[in-house]
C-alpha positions in Angstrom: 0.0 0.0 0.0 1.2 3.2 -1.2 2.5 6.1 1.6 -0.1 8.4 0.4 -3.3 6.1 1.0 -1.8 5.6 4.3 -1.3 9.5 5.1 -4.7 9.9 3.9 -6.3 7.5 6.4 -4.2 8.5 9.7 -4.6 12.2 8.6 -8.4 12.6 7.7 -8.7 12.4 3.8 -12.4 13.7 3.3 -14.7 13.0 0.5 -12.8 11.8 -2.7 -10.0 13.0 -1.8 -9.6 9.6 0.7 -7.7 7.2 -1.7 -9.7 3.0 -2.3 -7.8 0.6 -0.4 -9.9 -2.1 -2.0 -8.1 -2.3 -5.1 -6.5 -6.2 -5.4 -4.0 -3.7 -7.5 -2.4 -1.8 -4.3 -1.6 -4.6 -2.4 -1.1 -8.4 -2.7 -4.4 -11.1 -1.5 -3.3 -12.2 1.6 -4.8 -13.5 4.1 -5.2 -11.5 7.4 -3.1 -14.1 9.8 -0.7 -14.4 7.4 -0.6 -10.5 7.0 -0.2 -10.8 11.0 2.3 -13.2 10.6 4.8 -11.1 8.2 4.0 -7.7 10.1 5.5 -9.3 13.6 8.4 -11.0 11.8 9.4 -7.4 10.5 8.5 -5.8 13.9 6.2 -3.0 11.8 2.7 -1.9 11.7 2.4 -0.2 7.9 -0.1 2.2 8.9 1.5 2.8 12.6 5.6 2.4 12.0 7.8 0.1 14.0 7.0 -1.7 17.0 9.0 -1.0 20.0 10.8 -4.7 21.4 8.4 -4.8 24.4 5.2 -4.4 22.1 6.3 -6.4 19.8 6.5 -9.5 21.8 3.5 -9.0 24.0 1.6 -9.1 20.3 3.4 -12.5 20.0 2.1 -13.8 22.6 -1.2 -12.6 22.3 -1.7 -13.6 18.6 0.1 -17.3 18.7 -2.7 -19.1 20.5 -5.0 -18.1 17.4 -2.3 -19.1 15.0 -2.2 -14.8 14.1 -5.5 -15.1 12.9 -7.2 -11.2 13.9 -8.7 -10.3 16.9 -10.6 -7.1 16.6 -12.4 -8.1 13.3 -15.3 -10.4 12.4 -15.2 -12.9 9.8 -15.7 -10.6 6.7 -13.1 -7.9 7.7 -15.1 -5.5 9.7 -14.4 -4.1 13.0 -16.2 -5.9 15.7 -18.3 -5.4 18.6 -15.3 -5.6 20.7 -13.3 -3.6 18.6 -15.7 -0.6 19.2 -15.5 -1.4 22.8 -11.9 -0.9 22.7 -12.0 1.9 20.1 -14.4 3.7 22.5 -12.2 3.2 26.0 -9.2 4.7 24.0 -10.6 7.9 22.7 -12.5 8.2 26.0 -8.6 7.9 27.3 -8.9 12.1 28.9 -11.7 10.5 31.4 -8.8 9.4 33.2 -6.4 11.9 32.7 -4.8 10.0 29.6 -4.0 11.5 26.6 -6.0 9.2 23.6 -2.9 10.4 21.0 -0.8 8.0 23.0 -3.4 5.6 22.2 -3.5 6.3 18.2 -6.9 6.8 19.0 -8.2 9.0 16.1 -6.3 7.2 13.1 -7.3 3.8 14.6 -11.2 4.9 14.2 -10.5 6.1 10.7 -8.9 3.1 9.6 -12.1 1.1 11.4 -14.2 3.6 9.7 -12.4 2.7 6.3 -12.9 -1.1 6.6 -16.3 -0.6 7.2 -17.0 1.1 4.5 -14.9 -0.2 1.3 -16.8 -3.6 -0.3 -14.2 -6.4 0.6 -11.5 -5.3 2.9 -7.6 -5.9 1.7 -5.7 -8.4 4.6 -3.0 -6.5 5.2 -5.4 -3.4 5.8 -7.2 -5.6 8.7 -4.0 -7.1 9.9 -3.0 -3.2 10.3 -5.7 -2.1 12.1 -5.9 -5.6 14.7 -2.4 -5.5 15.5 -2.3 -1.1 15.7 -5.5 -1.7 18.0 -3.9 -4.5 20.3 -0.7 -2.3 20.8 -3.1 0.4 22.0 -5.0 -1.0 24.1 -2.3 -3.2 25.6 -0.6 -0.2 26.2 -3.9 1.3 27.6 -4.4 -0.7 29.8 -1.3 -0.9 31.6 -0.9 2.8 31.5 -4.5 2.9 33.2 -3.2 0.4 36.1 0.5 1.4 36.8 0.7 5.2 35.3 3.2 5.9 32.6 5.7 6.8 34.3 8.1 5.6 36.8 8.0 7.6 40.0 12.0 7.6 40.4 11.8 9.5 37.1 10.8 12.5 39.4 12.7 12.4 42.2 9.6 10.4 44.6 12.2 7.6 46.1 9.6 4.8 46.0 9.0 1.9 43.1 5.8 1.8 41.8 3.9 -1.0 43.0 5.5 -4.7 41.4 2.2 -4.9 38.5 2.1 -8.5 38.3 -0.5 -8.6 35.6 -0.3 -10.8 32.2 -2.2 -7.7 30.2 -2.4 -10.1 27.4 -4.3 -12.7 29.2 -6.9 -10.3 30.2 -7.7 -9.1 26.5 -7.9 -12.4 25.4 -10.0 -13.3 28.3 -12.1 -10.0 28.0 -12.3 -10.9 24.1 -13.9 -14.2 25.0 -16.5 -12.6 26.8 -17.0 -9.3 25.1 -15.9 -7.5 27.8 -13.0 -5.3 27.5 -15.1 -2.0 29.4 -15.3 -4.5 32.1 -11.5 -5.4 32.2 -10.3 -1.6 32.0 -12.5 -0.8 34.8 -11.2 -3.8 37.1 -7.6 -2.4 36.6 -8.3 1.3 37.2 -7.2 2.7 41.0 -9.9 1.7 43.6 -9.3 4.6 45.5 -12.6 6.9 45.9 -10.5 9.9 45.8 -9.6 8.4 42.1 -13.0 8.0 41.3 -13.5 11.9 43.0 -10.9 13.1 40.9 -12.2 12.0 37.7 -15.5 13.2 38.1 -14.5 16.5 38.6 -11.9 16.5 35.6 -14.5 17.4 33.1 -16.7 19.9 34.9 -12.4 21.6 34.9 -12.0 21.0 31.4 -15.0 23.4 31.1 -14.0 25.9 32.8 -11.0 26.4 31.3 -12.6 26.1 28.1 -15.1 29.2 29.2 -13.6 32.5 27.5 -15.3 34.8 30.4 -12.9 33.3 33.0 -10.1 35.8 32.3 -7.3 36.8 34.2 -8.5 39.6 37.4 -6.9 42.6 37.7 -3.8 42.9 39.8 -3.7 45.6 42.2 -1.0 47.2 43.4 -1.1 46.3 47.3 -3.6 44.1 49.1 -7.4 44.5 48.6 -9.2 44.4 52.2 -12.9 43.9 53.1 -14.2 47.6 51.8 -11.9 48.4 49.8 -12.8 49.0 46.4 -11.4 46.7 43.3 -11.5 46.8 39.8 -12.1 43.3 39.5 -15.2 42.8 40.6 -17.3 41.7 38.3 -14.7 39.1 37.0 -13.6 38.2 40.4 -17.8 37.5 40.9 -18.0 35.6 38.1 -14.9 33.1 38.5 -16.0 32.7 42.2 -19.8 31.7 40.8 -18.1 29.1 38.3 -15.9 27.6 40.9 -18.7 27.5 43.5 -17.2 29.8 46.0 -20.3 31.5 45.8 -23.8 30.1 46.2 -25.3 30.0 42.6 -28.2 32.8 43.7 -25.2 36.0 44.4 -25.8 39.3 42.5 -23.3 40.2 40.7 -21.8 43.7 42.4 -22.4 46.9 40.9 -20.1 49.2 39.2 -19.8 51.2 42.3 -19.4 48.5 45.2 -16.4 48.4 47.5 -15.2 44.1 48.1 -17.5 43.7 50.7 -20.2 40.9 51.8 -20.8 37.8 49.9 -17.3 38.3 47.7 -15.6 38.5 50.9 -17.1 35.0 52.3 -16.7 33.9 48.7 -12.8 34.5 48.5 -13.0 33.0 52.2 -14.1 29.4 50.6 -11.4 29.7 47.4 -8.7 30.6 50.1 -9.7 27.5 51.9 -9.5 25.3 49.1 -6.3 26.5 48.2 -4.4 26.6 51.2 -4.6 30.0 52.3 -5.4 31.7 55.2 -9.0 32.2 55.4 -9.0 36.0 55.8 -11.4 37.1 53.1 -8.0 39.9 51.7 -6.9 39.6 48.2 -3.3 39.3 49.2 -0.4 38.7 46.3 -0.8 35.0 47.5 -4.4 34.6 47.0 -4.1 36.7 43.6 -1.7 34.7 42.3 -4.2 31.6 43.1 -7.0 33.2 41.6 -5.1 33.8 38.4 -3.8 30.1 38.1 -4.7 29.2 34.4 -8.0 26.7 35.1 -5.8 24.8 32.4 -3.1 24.1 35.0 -6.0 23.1 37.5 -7.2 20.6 34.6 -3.1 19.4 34.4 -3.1 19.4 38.5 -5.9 16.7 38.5 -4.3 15.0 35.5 -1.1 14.7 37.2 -3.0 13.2 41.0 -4.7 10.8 38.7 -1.3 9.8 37.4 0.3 9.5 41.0 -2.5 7.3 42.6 -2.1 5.1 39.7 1.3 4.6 41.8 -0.2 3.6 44.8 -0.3 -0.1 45.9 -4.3 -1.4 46.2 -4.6 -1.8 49.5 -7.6 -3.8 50.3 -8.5 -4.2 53.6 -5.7 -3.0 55.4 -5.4 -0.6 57.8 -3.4 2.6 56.4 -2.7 6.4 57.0 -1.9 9.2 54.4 -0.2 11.8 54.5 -0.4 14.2 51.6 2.6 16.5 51.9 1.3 19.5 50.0 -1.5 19.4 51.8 -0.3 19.4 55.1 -2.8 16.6 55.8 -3.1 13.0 57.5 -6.1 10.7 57.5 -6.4 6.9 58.4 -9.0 4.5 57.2 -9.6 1.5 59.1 -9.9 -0.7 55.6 -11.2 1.2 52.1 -14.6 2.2 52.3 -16.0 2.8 48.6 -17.1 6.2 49.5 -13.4 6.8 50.5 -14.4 8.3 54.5 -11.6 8.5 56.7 -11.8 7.3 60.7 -10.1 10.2 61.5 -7.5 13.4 60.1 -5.3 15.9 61.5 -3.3 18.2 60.5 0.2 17.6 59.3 4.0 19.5 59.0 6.2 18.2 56.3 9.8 19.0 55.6 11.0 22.3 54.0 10.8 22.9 50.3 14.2 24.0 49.9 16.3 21.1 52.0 14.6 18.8 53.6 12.0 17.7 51.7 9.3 15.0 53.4 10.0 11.8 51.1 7.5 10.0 49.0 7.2 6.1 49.5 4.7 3.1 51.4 6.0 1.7 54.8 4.6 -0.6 57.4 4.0 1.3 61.4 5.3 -1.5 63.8 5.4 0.3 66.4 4.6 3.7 69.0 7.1 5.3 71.4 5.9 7.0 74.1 8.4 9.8 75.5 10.9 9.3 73.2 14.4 10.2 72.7 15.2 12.4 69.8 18.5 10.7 68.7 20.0 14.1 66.8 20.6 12.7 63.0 24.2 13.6 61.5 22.8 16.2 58.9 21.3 18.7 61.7 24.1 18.1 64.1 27.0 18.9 61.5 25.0 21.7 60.1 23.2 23.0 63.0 24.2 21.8 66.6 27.9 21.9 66.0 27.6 25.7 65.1 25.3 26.6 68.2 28.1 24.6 70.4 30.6 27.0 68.5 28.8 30.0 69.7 27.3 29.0 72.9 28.9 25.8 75.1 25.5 25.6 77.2 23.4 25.3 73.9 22.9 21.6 74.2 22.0 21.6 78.6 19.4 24.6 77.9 17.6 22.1 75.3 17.9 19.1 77.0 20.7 17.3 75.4 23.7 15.3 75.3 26.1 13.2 74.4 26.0 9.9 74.1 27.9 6.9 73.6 26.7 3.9 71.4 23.3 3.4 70.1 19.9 2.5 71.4 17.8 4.1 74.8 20.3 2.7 77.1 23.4 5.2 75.4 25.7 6.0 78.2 26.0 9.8 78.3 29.3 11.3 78.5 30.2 15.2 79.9 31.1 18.0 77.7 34.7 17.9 77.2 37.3 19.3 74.6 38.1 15.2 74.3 34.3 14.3 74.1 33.1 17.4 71.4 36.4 15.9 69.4 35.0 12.8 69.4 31.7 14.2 68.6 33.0 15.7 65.4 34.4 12.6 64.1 31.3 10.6 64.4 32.7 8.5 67.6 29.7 10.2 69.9 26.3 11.0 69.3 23.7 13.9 70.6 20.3 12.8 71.7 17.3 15.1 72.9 16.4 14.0 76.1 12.1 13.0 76.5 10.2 15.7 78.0 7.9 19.4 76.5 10.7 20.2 74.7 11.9 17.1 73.1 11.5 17.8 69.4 9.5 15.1 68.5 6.8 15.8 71.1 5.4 12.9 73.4 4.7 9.9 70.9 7.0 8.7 68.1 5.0 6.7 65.6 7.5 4.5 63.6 7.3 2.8 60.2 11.0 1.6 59.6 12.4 3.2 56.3 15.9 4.2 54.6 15.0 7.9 55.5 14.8 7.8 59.1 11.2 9.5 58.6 8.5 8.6 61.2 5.9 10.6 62.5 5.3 12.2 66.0 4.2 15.2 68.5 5.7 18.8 68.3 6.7 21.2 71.1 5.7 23.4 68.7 1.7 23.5 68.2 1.5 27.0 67.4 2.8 26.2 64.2 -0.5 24.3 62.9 -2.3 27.4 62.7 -0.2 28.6 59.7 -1.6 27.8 56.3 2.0 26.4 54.9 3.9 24.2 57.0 6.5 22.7 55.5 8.7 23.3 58.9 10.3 19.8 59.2 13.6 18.2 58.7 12.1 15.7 56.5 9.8 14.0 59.4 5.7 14.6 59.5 4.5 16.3 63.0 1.1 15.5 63.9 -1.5 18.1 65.0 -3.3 15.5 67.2 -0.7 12.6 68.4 -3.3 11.6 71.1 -6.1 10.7 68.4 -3.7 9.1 66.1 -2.3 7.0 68.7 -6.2 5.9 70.1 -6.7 5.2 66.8 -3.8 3.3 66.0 -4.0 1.4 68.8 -7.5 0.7 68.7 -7.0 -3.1 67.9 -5.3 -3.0 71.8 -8.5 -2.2 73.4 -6.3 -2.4 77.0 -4.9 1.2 75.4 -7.6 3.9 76.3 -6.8 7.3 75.4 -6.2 7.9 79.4 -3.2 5.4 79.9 -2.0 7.0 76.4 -1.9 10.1 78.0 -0.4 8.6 81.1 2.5 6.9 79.0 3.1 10.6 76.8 4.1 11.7 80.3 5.4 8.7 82.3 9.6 8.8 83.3 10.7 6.8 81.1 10.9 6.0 77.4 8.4 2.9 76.2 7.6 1.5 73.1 4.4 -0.8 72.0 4.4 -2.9 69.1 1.4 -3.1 67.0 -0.6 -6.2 66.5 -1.0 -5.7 63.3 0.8 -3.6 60.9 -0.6 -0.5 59.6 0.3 0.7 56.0 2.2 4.3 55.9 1.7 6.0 52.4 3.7 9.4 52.3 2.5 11.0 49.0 2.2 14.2 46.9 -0.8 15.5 45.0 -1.9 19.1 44.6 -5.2 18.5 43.4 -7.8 16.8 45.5 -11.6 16.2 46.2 -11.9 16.6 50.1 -13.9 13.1 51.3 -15.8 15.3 53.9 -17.4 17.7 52.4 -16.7 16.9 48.3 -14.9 20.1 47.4 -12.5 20.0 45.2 -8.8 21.6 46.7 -5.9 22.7 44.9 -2.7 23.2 46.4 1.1 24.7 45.7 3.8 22.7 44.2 6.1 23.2 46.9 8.4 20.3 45.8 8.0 21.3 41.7 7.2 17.6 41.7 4.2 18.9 39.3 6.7 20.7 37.1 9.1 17.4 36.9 6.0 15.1 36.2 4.5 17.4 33.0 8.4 17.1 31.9 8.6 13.3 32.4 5.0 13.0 30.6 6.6 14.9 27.2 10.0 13.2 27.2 8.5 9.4 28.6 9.6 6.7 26.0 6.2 5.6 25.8 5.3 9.0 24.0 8.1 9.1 21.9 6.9 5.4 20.8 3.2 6.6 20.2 4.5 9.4 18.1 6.6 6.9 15.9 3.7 4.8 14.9 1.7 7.6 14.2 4.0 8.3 10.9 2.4 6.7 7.8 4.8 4.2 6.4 6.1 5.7 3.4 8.1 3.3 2.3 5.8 0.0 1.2 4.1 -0.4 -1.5 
């Protein structure tokens, strides 16, 4: 088959401009399997280019127990039932925050168009559409499960979850009952905060689609409750399409000062996006109110992508911590409307150094008045220097120095010898237990490479900022009491009051847990709240947002899809 029937079908030929490709002329009678046959031996799809080495063998396998005889096609040529199944789940791809070009969805439903339509369809035109359709929705599929790409690409220092599934089995097995929706919807994230996100991705689209949802005016200081703003007629209307403002609000007139219902409006968007909830139009909450609604359509693309990381949990026990968000919840087992048993309020580790890893851990265990064992990091870059300047820095916060590891460290006095030592890695600091112990009262561990855990803070005051990345790198817990109750609910012989008791006993203890609870520390800036269904955005504080959108454009899997979309130019 000539190049230019080719371009004509993956570009969109209309009328009689489309070249026949039902001429015995333009390409030799074979038969479809042997078409198959010849196409995988040469490791390319005429219509769709070369096959990359890992597509070419899954199509291999999933042809060879038919002897390459088509899939996708009924016995005269003509796409099947199943094959508009499939065609259907790959240009409906954006649902899920997918991109159907990676799919070759639009030249796949002309070529399908084109077989139905010519009087006898050519086999190697069949055998190019059944094998460009199983690459696609192979590739689908997988990307729906497991994401498309690998979290280590962008700095999260977790593997995605081991995906054990033989995606070829399943579309043979979907194929024999007609049921390739069903399949797809099997291996898509269980998570209801998946299923939130989704939902909420085209009401986005939308709005960013609406030309009347311009950028505001920016004034030039910080517009306070009766003040007058230019902006606010558009700032009324953008707060109506978000739902910041109850669907019945007036819009202002020309001569109204930022007053009343705009005021409680901005309140809610503030909310939603992190910010304090003072009703001003501060450079912060400008600069969230001009966000492109195309980057909040990207932000929920992007959390779709990163929960497509996350190990299915099942009934498991499990808290999250989502580190823009400064948030922990904990489910006793996943509920399909996605409540939590209880949430708090979380501090994560600062943007610039000490950033709160991403990865999945098991808690094992709780201490009660812990130690803070000082790691190397802080005490070369930050204790060492206070000891410089003041030799009673580490008595005035309850430390010392210690020798060898564990609780039962011996402490050692502060000597010329014993600081030497202490620079050369011989000696350790430790915080002793007590208020002003850095990790608060309780210690929640989940044994990692990082060292991260969560626990208390001597620090409370901090929670009533709207950012809070404070941390070296571990999570402090608004509420340690509730956490631990509810951590230790399986140990019904822990009540909240001999909790308390053990937060301010003498002595260090720790209690294992009977059964494990799973730890997820992860990262999305776009989610749909499971208590009251609003949708929150928040800042990229990591630019692990930034890094993703990069890894999506440069991925190998899009660099494949844009290969086969070239008409083969070449064949005849």
């Amino acid at each position: 088959m000539s190049g230019a029937i080719w371009l004509c079908l993956l570009a969109g030929c209309e009328g009689s401009a489309r070249p026949s490709v039902t001429t015995a002329a333009q390409s030799p009678a074979l038969d479809a399997a042997n078409a198959i046959r010849a196409m995988l031996a040469e490791g390319r799809n005429p219509a769709f280019g070369p096959l990359a080495p890992g597509e070419r063998d899954q199509l291999t396998t999933l042809y060879a127990p038919q002897a390459n005889a088509p899939l996708w096609v009924d016995a005269s040529g003509r796409p099947s039932r199943d094959a508009r199944d499939a065609l259907a789940l790959l240009g409906g791809a954006a649902d899920d925050g997918l991109d159907p070009v990676d799919y070759s969805a639009a030249p796949l439903e002309r070529l399908s168009a084109t077989l139905q339509a010519v009087p006898t369809p050519l086999a190697p035109d069949v055998a190019a559409f059944d094998t460009g359709l199983s690459v696609s929705i192979l590739r689908y599929l997988r990307h729906l499960h497991a994401g498309r790409v690998d979290p280590r690409e962008i700095g999260f220092r977790m593997a995605a979850p081991a995906d054990d599934h033989d995606y070829t089995a399943l579309v043979r097995a979907a194929l024999a009952s007609h049921g390739i929706i069903d399949t797809a919807a099997k291996l898509a994230p269980p998570f209801a905060l998946y299923r939130r996100l989704r939902g909420t991705l085209p009401r986005y689209r939308s709005l960013a689609a609406d030309p009347t949802l311009g950028s505001l005016p920016a004034p030039a200081a910080p517009v306070r409750p009766g003040q007058p703003y230019a902006g606010l007629g558009a700032l009324h209307r953008l707060l109506m399409a978000l739902g910041d403002l109850p669907a019945e609000t007036p819009a202002p007139a020309e001569s109204s000062t930022y007053d009343g219902p705009l005021v409680e409006g901005v309140k809610r968007f503030q909310i939603r996006h992190g910010l304090q909830a003072d009703g001003v139009l501060s450079k912060d909450t400008q600069a969230a109110l001009r966000v492109p609604l195309s980057w909040r359509v990207r932000q929920i693309e992007f959390a779709l992508e990163r929960l497509r990381w996350l190990p299915h949990l099942g009934e498991k026990r499990f808290v999250a911590v989502n580190i823009p968000m400064f948030r922990l919840w904990a489910w006793d087992s996943l509920p399909p409307d996605g409540t939590p048993s209880f949430q708090t309020g979380a501090i994560v580790g600062r943007a610039l150094n000490t950033q709160t890893p991403v990865f999945v851990e098991e808690m094992r265990y709780i201490i009660f008045r812990p130690y803070w064992n000082v790691p190397p990091s802080i005490l070369r870059h930050e204790i060492l220097p206070a000891l410089d300047r003041d030799p009673d820095y580490l008595e005035r916060h309850d430390m010392e120095i210690v020798s060898g590891q564990g609780d039962d460290a011996r402490p050692v006095p502060v000597t010329a010898e014993t600081l030497a030592q202490l620079r050369q890695g011989k000696l350790r600091v430790r915080q002793r237990p007590g208020p002003k112990n850095a990790l608060g009262l309780v210690k929640f561990v989940f044994p990692n490479d990082y060292n991260v855990y969560l626990h208390g803070t001597p620090s409370p005051e901090l929670f009533k900022r709207a950012r809070r990345d404070f941390s070296h790198g571990c999570v402090r817990v608004e509420d340690p009491v509730a956490l631990a109750e509810w951590a230790l609910k399986e140990q019904p012989e822990w009540t909240r009051e001999r909790i308390v008791a053990a937060m301010n006993a003498d002595q260090p203890r720790q209690v294992n847990l009977t059964r494990p609870i799973q730890v997820l520390l992860y990262y999305i800036t776009a989610a749909v709240m499971p208590e009251d269904g609003t949708v929150h955005f928040a800042e990229d504080i990591y630019g692990h947002d930034t890094k993703l959108e990069r890894a999506l454009r440069t991925s190998t899997f899009r660099r494949t899809s844009e290969v086969r979309l070239k008409p083969d130019t070449t064949s005849s």
